[in-house]
DRENPA-896660 format. One line per field, with one value per residue (C-alpha): residue in three letters; x, y, z; residue number from 1. Coordinates in nm, 2 decimals, padded with zeros to 4 digits, always signed. Example, Ala and Ser with C-alpha at 12.3 -4.5 7.8 and 13.67 -1.06 7.14 Angstrom:
2
residuo	(ALA | SER)
X	(+01.23 | +01.37)
Y	(-00.45 | -00.11)
Z	(+00.78 | +00.71)
num	(1 | 2)
// end
This chain:
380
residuo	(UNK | UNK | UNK | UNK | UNK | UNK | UNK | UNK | UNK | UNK | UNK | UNK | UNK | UNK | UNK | UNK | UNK | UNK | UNK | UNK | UNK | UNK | UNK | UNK | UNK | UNK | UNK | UNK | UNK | UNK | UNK | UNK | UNK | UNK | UNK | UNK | UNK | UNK | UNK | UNK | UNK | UNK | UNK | UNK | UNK | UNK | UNK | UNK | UNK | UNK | UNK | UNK | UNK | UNK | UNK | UNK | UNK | UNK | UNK | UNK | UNK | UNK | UNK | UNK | UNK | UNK | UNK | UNK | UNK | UNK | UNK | UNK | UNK | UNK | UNK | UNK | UNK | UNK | UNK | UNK | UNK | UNK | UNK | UNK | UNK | UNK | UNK | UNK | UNK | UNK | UNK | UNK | UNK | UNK | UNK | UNK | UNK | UNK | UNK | UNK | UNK | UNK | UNK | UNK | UNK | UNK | UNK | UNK | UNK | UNK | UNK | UNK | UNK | UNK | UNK | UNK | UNK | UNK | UNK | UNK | UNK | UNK | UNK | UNK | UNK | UNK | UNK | UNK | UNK | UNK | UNK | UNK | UNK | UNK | UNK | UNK | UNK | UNK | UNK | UNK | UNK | UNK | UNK | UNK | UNK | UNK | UNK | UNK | UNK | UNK | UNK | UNK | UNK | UNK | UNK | UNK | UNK | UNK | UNK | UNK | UNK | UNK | UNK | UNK | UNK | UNK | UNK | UNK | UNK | UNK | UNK | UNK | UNK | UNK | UNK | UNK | UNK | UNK | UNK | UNK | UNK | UNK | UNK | UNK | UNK | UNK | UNK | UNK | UNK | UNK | UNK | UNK | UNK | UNK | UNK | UNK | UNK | UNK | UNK | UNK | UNK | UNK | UNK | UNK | UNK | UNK | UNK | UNK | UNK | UNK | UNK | UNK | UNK | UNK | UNK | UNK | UNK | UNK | UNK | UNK | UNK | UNK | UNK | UNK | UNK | UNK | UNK | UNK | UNK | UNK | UNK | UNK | UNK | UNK | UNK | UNK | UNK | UNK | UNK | UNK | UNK | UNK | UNK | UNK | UNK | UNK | UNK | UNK | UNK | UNK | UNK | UNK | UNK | UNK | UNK | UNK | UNK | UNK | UNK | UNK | UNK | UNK | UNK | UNK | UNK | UNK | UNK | UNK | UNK | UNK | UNK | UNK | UNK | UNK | UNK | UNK | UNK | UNK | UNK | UNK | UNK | UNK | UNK | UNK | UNK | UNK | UNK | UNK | UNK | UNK | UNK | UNK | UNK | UNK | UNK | UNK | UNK | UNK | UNK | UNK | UNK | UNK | UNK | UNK | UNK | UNK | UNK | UNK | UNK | UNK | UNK | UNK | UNK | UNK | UNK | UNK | UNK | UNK | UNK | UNK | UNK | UNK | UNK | UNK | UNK | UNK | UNK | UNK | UNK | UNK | UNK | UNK | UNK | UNK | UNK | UNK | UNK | UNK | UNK | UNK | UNK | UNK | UNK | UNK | UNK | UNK | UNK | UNK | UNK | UNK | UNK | UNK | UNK | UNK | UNK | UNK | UNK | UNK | UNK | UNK | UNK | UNK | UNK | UNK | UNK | UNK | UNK | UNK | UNK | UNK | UNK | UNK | UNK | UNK | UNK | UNK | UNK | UNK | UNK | UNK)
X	(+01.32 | +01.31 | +01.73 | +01.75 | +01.48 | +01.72 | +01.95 | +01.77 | +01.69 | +02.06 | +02.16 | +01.89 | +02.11 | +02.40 | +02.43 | +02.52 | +02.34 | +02.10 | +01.80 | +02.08 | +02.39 | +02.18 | +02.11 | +02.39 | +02.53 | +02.18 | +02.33 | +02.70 | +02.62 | +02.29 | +02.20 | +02.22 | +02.32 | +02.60 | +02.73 | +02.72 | +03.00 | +03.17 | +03.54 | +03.64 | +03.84 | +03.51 | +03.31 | +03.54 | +03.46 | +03.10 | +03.10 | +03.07 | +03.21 | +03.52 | +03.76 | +03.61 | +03.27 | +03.40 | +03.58 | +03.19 | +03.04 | +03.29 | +03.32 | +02.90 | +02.87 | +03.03 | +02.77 | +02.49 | +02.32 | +02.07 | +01.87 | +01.85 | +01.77 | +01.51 | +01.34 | +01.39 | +01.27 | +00.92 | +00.82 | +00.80 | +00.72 | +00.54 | +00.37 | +00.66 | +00.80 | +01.15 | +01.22 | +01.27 | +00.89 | +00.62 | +00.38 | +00.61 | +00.42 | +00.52 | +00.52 | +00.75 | +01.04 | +01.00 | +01.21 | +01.54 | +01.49 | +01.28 | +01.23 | +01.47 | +01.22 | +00.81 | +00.59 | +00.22 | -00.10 | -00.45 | -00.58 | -00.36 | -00.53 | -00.31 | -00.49 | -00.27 | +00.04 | +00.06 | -00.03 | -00.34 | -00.57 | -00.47 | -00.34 | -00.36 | -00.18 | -00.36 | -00.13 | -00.10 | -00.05 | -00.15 | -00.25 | -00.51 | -00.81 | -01.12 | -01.11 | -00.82 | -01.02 | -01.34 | -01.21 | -01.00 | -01.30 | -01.48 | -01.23 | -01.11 | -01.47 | -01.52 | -01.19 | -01.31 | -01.62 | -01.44 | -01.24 | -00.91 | -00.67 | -00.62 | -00.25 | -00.19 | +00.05 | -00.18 | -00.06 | -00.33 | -00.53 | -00.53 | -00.42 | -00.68 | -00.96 | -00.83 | -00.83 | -01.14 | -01.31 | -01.21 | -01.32 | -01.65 | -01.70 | -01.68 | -01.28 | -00.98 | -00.69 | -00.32 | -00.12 | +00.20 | +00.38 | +00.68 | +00.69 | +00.62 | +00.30 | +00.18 | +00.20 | +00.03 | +00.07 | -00.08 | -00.19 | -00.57 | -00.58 | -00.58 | -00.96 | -00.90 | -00.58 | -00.79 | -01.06 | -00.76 | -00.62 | -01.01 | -01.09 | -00.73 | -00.34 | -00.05 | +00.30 | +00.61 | +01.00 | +01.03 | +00.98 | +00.77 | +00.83 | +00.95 | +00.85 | +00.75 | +01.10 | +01.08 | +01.37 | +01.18 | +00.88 | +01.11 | +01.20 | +00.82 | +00.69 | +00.91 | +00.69 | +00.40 | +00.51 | +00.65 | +00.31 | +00.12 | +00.04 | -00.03 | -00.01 | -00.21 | -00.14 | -00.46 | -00.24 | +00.05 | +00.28 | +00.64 | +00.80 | +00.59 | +00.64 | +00.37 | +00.65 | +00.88 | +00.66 | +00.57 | +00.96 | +00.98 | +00.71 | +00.87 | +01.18 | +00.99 | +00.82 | +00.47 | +00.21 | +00.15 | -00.18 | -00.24 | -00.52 | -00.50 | -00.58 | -00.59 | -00.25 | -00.24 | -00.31 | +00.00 | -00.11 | -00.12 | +00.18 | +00.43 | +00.12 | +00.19 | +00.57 | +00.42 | +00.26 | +00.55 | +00.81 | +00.50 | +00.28 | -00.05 | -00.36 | -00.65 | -00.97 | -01.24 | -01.50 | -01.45 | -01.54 | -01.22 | -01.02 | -01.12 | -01.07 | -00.68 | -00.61 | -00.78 | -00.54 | -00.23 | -00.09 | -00.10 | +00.22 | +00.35 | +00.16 | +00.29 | -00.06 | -00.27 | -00.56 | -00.52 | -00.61 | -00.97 | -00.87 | -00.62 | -00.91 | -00.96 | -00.70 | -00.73 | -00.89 | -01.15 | -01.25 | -01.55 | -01.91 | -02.17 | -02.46 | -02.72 | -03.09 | -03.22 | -03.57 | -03.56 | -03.49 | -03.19 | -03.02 | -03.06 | -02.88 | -02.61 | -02.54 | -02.41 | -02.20 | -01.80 | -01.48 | -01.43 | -01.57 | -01.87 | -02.04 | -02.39 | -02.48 | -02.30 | -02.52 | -02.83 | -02.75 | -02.68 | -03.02 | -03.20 | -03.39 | -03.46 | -03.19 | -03.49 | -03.50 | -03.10 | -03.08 | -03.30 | -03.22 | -02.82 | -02.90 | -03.08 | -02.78 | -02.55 | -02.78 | -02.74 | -02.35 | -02.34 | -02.22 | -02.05 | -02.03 | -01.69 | -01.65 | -01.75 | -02.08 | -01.89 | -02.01 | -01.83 | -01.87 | -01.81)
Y	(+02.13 | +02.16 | +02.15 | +01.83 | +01.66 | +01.73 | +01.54 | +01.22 | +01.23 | +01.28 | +01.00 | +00.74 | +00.78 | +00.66 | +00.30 | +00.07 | +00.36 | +00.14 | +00.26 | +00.17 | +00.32 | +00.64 | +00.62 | +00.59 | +00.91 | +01.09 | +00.98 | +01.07 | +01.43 | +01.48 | +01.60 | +01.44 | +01.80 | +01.81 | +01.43 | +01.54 | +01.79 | +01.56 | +01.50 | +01.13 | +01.08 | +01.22 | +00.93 | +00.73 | +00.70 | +00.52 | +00.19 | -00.01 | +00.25 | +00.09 | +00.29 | +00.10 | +00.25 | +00.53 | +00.60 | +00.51 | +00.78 | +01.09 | +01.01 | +00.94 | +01.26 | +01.49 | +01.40 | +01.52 | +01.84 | +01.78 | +02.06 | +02.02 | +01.67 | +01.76 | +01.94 | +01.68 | +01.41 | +01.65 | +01.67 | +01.23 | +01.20 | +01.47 | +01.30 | +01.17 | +01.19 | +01.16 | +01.12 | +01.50 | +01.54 | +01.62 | +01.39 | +01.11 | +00.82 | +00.83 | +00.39 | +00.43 | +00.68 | +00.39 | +00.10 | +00.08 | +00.05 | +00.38 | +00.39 | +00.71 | +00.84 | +00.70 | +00.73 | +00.76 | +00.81 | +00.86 | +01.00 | +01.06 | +01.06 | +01.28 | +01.07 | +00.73 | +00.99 | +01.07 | +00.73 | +00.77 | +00.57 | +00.20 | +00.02 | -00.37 | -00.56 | -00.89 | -01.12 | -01.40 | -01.68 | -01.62 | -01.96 | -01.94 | -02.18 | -02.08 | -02.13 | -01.90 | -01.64 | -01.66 | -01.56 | -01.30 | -01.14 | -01.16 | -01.02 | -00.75 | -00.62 | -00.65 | -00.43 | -00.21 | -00.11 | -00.10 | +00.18 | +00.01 | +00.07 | -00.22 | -00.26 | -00.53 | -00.63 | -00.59 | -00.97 | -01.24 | -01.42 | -01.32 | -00.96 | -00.93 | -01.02 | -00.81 | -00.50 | -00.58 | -00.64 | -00.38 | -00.14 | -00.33 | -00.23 | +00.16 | +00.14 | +00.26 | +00.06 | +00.10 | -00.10 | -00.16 | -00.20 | -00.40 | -00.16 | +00.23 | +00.34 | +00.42 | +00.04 | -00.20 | -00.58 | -00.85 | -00.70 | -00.85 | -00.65 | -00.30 | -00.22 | -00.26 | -00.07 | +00.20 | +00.12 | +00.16 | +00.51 | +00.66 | +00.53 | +00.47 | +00.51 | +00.30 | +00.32 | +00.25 | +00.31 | +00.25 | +00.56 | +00.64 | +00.34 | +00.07 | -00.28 | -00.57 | -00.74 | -01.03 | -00.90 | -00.61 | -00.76 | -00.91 | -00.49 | -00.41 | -00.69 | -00.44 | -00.16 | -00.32 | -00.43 | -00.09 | +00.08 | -00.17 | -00.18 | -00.52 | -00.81 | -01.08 | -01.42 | -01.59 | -01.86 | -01.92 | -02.21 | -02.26 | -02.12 | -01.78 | -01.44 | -01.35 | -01.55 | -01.28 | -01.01 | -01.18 | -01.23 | -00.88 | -00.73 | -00.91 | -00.74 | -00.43 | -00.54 | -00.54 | -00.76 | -01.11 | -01.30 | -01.65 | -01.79 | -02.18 | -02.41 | -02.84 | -02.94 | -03.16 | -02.85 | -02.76 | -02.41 | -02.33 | -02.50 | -02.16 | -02.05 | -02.33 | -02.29 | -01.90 | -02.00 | -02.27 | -01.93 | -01.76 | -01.57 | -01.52 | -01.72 | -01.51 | -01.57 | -01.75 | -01.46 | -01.11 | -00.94 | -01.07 | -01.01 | -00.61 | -00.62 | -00.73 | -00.54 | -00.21 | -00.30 | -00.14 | +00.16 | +00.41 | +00.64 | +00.92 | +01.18 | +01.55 | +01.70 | +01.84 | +01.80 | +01.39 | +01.38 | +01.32 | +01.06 | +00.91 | +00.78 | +00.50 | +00.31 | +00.48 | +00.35 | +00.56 | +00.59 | +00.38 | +00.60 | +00.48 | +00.35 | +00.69 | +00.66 | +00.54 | +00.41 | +00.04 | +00.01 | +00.27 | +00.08 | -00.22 | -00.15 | +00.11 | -00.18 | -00.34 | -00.05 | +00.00 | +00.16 | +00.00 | +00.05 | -00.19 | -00.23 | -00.16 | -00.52 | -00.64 | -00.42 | -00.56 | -00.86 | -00.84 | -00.69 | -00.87 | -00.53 | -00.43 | -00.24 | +00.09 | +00.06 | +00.04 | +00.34 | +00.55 | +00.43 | +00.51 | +00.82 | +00.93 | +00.81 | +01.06 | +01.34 | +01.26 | +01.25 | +00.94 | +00.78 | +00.84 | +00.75 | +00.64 | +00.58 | +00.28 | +00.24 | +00.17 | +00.31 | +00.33 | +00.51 | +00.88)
Z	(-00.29 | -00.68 | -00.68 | -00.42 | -00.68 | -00.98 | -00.78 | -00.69 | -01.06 | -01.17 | -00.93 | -01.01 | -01.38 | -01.27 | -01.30 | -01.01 | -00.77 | -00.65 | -00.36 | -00.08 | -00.28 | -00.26 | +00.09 | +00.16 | +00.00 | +00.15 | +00.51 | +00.46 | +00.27 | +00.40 | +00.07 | -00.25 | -00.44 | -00.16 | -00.29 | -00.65 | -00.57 | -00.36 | -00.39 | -00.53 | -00.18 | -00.03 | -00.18 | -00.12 | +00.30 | +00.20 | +00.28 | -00.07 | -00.30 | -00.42 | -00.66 | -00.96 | -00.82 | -00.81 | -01.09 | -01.29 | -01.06 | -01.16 | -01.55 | -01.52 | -01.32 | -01.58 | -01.86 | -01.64 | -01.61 | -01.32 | -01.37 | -01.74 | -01.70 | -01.49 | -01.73 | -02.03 | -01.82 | -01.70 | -02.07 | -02.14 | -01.73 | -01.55 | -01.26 | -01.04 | -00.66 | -00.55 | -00.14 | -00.19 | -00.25 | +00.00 | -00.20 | -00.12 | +00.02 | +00.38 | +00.42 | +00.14 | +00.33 | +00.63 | +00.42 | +00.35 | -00.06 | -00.11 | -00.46 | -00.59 | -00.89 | -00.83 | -01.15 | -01.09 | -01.27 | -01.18 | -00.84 | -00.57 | -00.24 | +00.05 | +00.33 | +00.15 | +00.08 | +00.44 | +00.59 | +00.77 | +00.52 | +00.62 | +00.31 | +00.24 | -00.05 | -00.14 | -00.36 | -00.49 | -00.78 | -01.12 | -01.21 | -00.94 | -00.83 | -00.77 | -00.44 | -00.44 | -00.66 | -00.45 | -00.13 | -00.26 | -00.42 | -00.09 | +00.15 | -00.11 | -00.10 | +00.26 | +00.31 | +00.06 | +00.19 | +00.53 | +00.42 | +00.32 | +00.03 | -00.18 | -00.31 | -00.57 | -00.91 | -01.17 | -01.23 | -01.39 | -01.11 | -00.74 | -00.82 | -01.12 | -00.87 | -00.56 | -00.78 | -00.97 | -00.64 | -00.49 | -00.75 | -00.84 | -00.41 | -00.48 | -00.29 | -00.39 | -00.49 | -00.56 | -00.91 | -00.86 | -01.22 | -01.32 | -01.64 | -01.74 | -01.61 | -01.95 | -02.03 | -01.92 | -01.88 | -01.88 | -02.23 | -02.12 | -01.83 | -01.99 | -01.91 | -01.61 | -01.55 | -01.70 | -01.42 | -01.15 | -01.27 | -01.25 | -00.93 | -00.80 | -00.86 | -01.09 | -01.01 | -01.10 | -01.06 | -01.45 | -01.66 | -01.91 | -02.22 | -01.97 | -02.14 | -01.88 | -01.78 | -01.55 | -01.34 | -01.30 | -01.11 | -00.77 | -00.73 | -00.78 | -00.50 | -00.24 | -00.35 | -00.28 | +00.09 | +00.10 | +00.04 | +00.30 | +00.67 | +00.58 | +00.32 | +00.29 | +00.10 | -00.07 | -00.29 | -00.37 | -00.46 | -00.33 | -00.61 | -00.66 | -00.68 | -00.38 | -00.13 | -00.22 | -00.14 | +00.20 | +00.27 | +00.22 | +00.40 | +00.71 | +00.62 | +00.65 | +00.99 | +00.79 | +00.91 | +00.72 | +00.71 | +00.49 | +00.33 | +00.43 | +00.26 | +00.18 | +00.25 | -00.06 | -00.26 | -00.47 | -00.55 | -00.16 | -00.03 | -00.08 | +00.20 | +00.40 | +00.42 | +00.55 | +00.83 | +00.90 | +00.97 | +01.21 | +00.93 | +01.10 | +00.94 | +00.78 | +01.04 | +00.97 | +01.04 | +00.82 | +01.20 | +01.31 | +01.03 | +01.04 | +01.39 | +01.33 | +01.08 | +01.20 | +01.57 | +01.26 | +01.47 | +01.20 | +01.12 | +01.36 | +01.18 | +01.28 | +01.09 | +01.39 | +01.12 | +01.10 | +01.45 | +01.34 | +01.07 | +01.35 | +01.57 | +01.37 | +01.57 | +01.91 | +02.20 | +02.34 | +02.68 | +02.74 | +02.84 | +03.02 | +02.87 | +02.77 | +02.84 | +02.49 | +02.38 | +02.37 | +01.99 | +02.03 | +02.29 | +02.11 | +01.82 | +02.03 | +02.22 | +01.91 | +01.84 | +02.00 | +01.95 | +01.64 | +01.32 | +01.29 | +00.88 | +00.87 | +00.74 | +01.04 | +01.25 | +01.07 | +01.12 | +01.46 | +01.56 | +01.32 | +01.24 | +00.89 | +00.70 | +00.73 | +01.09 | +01.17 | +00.92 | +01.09 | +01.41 | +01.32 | +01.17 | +01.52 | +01.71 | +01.51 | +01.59 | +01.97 | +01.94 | +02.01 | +01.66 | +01.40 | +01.07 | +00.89 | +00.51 | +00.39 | +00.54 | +00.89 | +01.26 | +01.56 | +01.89 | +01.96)
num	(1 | 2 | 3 | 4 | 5 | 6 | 7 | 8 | 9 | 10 | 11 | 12 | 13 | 14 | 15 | 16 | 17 | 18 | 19 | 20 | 21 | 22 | 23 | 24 | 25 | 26 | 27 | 28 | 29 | 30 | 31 | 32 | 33 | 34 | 35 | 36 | 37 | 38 | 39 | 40 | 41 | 42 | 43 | 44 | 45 | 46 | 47 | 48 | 49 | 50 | 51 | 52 | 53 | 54 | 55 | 56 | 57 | 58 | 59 | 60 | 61 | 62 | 63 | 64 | 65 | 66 | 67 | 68 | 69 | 70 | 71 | 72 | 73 | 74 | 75 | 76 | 77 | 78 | 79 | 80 | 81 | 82 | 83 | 84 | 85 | 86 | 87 | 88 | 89 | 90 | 91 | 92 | 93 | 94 | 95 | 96 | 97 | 98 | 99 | 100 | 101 | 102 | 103 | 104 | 105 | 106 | 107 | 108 | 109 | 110 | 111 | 112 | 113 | 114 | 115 | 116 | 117 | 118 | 119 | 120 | 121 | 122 | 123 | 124 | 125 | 126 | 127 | 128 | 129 | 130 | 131 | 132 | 133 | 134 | 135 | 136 | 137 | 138 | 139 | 140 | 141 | 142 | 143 | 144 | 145 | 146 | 147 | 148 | 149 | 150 | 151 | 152 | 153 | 154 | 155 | 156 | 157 | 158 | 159 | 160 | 161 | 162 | 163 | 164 | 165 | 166 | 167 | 168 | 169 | 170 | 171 | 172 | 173 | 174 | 175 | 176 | 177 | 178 | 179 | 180 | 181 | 182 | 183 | 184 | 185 | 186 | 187 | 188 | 189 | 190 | 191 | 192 | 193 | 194 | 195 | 196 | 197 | 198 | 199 | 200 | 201 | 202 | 203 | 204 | 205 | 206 | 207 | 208 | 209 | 210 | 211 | 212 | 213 | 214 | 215 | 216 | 217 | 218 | 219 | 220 | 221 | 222 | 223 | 224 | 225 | 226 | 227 | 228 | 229 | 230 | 231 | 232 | 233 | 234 | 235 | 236 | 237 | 238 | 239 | 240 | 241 | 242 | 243 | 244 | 245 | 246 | 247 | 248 | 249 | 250 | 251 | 252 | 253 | 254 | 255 | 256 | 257 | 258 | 259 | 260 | 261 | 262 | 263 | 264 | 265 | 266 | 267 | 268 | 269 | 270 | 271 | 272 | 273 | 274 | 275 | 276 | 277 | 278 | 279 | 280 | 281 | 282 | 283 | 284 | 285 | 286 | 287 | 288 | 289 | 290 | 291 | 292 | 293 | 294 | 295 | 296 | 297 | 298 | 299 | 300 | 301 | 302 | 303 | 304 | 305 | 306 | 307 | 308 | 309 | 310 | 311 | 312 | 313 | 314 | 315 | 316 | 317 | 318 | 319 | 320 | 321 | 322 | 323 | 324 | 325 | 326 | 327 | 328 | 329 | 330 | 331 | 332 | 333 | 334 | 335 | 336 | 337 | 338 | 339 | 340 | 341 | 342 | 343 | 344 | 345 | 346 | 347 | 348 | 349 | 350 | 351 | 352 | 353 | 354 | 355 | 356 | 357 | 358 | 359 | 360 | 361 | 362 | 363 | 364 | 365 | 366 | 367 | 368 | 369 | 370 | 371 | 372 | 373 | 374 | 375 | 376 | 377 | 378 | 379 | 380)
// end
């Protein structure tokens, strides 16, 4: 495992060896340590490696010491995955443009790694309203209490408030950067990429040093379609960066919602043109919106001990109603398959927020709820 990482490393270093070039060599040699030995005739069989290609990849090649460059690079970047890793994100190995060499820092989280925790980007424009700003504030808290990951660009406007929101909620949420993790940019948002690495993760496929580069940022949307089950639009105009990461994400057969909005609104008609090709519109109700999202099928997951985590999107066979004091049933009645948040439950019953408590709190000791991060309850 620690050789074939040498090698992703040692490729990544060659120029013109894109994500694709080095799936395609991954494919054809079936190891990357096998293509770094392979004849120029050998390389030559890959579709798109010219002789000029070529020619770049042996005189490249013979500068480079992939184990010793392994162990310069550790000492300026010591938290990174290659494909090669276990820690890989697993939504990341799905697309076509892995990233060869991912940079993190801050808390990695195995149940996001392996794909079981459902992850959300929320994007947008950076000259946003406040229309724009308000309802990304209040779905990115809803999801966040709901138990979602929050994936964003660190970008001025609707990522700023998806992240802040999300972390203001107690969730976890995911940077994407367009530079070296140890930099951050926008320049006024470095509190709160501080905020994100406590409570959450950055990344990056730029090393350590990296300045902000604008041709950077189109690579860095993929990321963040990569690392979703699901990205939703709040505003964006035609020309805008968030259209990209929409276009993408279908590309990667992820899920796309839209924020809609006045159809003389500038700043929303890039959201417009979305749900002009078939992008699904963002529901009215939050109840809804959970309910689509959470209907995700999660990752084949070959961990016997996700099969708990898993159930979040299962369908379970329906029980008959139990014999329950009046109050009980009341409020068990309110209470399926799917996660359901408290306040939703309190509102519901119109019951105090004591009386659901204690009432919920009974129901779990009967085995007939359970409680889900979040603040969520569903059926057992």
């Amino acid at each position: 495992m620690t050789e074939e990482r040498a090698y992703w490393l040692a490729w990544a270093k060659i120029s013109g060896m894109g994500p694709i070039a080095l799936q395609k060599l991954k494919q054809q040699f079936d190891t990357l340590a096998k293509a770094w030995t392979a004849s120029p005739t050998e390389l030559g069989h890959i579709s798109g490696f010219g002789r000029q290609k070529i020619e770049k990849i042996v005189e490249e090649r013979s500068r480079i010491n992939p184990e010793q460059l392994l162990e310069e690079h550790i000492e300026k970047n010591p938290n990174f995955w290659t494909p090669a890793d276990p820690d890989y994100p697993r939504l990341l190995q799905e697309i076509p443009t892995p990233p060869p060499v991912l940079y993190y820092r801050g808390i990695v989280d195995s149940q996001e790694i392996l794909g079981i925790t459902p992850t959300v980007a929320i994007v947008g424009t950076r000259e946003s309203s406040e229309y724009g700003r308000r309802w990304t504030r209040k779905i990115s808290t809803i999801l966040a209490k709901s138990g979602f990951t929050i994936v964003s660009g660190l970008a001025a406007g609707i990522d700023t408030e998806a992240h802040r929101a999300c972390l203001e909620a107690g969730g976890r949420t995911i940077a994407v950067f367009g530079n070296g993790v140890d930099m951050v940019y926008p320049r006024e948002n470095k509190s709160l990429a501080e905020q994100v690495v406590k409570q959450g993760l950055a990344v990056s496929e730029y090393p350590a040093g990296t300045k902000p580069n604008s041709k950077h940022f189109p690579q860095r949307n993929r990321i963040i379609a990569g690392l979703s089950r699901a990205v939703l639009v709040m505003e964006a105009p035609e020309k805008s960066g968030a259209l990209i990461t929409a276009d993408i994400a279908n590309e990667f057969c992820r899920d796309v919602y839209v924020l809609p909005a006045r159809l003389d609104d500038e700043k929303s008609h890039g959201c417009l043109k979305l749900i002009n090709k078939g992008a699904e519109v963002i529901p009215i109700t939050m109840d809804k919106l959970l309910e689509m999202l959470g209907a995700i099928p999660p990752l084949d997951i070959d961990v016997e001990e996700s099969a708990e985590q898993l159930s979040l999107f299962e369908d379970k066979k329906q029980t008959s109603m139990p014999d329950l004091e009046p109050r009980l049933a009341e409020i068990f009645q309110h209470i399926s398959t799917e996660p359901i948040l408290l306040d939703l439950i309190i509102q519901k019953t119109g019951l105090s927020s004591g009386e659901v408590s204690s009432s919920l709190l009974q129901l779990e000791l009967l085995g007939l709820v359970n409680q889900l991060p979040g603040m969520r309850y569903q059926k057992n």
